[in-house]
Residue, then its C-alpha position, 0 to 999 in steps of 0.5 A: x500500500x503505497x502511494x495513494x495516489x488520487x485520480x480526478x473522477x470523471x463524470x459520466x458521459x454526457x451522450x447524445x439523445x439516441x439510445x444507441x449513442x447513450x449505451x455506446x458511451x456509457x459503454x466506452x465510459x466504463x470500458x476507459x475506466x477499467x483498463x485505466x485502473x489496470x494501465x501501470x498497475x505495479x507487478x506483483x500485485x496486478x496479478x495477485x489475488x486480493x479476496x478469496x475467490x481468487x479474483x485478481x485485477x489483471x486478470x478482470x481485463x483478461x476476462x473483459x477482453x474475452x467477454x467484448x471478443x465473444x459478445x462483439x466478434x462471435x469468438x468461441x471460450x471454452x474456458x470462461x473461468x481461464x479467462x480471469x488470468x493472463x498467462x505469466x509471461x503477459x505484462x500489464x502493458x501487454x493485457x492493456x493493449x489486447x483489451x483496447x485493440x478488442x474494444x476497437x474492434x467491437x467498435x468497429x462491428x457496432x458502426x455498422x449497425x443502425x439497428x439496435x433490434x437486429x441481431x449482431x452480424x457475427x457468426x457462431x455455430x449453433x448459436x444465435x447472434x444476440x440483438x445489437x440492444x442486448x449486446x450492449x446493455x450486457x455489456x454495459x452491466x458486465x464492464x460495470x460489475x468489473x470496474x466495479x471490482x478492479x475500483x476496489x482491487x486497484x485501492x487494496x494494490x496501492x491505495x489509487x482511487x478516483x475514475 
């Protein structure tokens, strides 16, 4: 517990009037905040566990990244609970990076979509693709959750607080 370094909180975004602009920036909103947490977080302890369930920060990011690439991009998990760690020899800057990059391309396949009713226009064998509508109020509660949590594991690391 070391520095306490107190960041300024960001207030939440103030969107346009669609509904598609506003769960798309609360979205982005959330999606800034958590890899902000993680960016620079100090090695141990980004990928150490802090409570019981073994829940560590570094590893939060890893799953989001998966979630956005599921979600978004119609990749198959096998494992959802492998998600919750990045391999030893991943750095933080590493994990950072792969989460924007799959957060950018999710962004990429939503501006193609107009219509929040239509199903994503990704494929999945044997699954059905989820509304454009769905998929974002999930993840707008997914990353939400995980901000959530990486606010509180970030504080125990090193005392950093704020958005």
């Amino acid at each position: 517990m070391a520095t306490h370094d107190r960041r300024r909180d960001t207030p939440p975004p103030r969107t346009g009037t669609s509904e598609a602009e506003t769960l798309r920036g609360f979205l982005d909103y959330l999606r800034t905040s958590v890899a902000a947490k993680v960016d620079g977080a100090p090695e141990p302890e980004v990928r150490t566990a802090a409570v019981r369930s073994g829940t560590n920060l570094l590893g939060l990011l890893n799953h989001l990244t998966y979630v956005e690439r599921a979600i978004f991009l119609g990749e198959h998990v096998a494992d959802w609970q492998a998600t919750f760690s990045a391999a030893p020899e991943d750095s933080v800057a590493e994990v950072v990076a792969r989460y924007r990059t799959a957060v950018e391309s999710a962004n990429a396949v939503l501006d193609g979509c107009a219509d929040l009713a239509a199903p994503l226009p990704r494929t999945q064998p044997g699954k059905p693709a989820p509304s454009v509508r769905w998929a974002l109020a999930h993840m707008v509660e997914e990353t939400g959750r995980h901000a959530g949590h990486a606010d509180i594991l970030r504080e125990l690391i090193d005392g950093s607080t704020g958005r």
